[in-house]
C-alpha positions in Angstrom: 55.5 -17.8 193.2 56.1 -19.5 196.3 55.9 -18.2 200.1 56.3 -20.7 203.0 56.7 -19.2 206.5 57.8 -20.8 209.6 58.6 -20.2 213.3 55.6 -19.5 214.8 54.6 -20.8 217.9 53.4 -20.4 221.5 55.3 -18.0 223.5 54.5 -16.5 226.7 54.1 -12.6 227.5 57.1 -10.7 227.1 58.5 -14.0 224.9 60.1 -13.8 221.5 59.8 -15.5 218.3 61.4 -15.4 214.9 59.3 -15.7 211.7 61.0 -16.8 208.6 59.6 -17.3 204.8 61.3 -18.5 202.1 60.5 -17.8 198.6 60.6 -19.1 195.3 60.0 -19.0 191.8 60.4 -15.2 191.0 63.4 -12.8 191.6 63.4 -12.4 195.1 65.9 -9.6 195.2 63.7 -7.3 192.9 60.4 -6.8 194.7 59.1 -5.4 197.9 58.3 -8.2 200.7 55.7 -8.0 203.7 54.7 -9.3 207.1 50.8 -9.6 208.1 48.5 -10.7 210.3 44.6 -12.0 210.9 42.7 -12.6 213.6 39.5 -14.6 212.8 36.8 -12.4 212.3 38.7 -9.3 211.6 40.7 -8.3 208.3 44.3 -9.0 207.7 46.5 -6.0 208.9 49.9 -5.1 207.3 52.5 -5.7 210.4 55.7 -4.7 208.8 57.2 -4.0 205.2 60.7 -3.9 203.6 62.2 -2.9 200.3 63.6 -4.8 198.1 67.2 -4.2 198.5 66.2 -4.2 201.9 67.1 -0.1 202.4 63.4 0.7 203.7 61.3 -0.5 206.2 58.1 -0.2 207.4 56.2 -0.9 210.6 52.6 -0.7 211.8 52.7 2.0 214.8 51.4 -1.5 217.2 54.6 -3.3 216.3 56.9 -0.7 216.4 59.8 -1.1 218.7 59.2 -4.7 219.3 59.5 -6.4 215.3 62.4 -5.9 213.0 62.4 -6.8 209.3 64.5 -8.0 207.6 65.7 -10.3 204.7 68.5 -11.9 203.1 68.2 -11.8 198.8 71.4 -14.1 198.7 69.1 -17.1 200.1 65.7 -15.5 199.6 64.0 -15.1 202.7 62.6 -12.6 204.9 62.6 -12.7 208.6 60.4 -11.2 210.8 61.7 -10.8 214.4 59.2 -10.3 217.3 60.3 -9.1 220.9 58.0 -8.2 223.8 55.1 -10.5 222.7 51.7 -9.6 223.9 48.4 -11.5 223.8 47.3 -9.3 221.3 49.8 -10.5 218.9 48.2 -13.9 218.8 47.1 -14.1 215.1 48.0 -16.1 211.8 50.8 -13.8 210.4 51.5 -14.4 207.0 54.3 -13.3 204.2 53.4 -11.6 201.3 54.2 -10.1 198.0 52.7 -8.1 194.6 53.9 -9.8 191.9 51.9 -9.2 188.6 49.8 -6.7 189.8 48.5 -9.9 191.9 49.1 -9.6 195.9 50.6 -13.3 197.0 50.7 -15.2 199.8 52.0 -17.8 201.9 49.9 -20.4 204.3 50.7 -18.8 206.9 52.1 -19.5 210.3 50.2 -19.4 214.0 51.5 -17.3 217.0 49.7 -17.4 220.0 50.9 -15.1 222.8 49.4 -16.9 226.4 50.9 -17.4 229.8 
């Protein structure tokens, strides 16, 4: 299993960025994918989830409004689009999945929110 996420960035307040993570060796189209974040310090918080056939979604009550979720099985990524950006977005947000009982994860990718 592989998960490689991209886009982050600086952004200013009010900015927008587009998260992406591509995905290899399993069959994408057959499990669940998630967006989530970490501050240093504090635990990593689920941000936003969708199904696999990409029919149900998911958002922490913070994001709501401002992230969509979404994802494309035909070229196996999942895209996390995030509008309105406050500072208290900054964090390392990171794409995930449970495969084999096992929860994986990507590297990760840095968005800072600052004027």
């Amino acid at each position: 299993v592989q998960l490689v996420e991209s886009g982050g960035g600086l952004v200013q307040p009010g900015g927008s960025l587009r998260l992406s993570c591509a995905a290899s060796g399993f069959t994408f189209s057959n499990y669940d994918m998630s967006w989530y974040r970490q501050v240093p310090g504090k635990e990593r918080e689920l941000v936003a989830f969708i199904s696999s056939a990409g029919g149900s979604t998911k958002y922490a009550d913070f994001v709501k409004g401002r992230f969509t979720i979404s994802r494309d099985n035909a070229k196996n990524t999942v895209v996390l689009q995030m509008n309105s950006l406050k500072p208290e977005d900054t964090a390392m947000y990171y794409c995930s999945t449970a495969f084999q009982l096992s929860r994986r994860w990507g590297q990760g990718t840095q968005v800072t929110v600052s004027s």
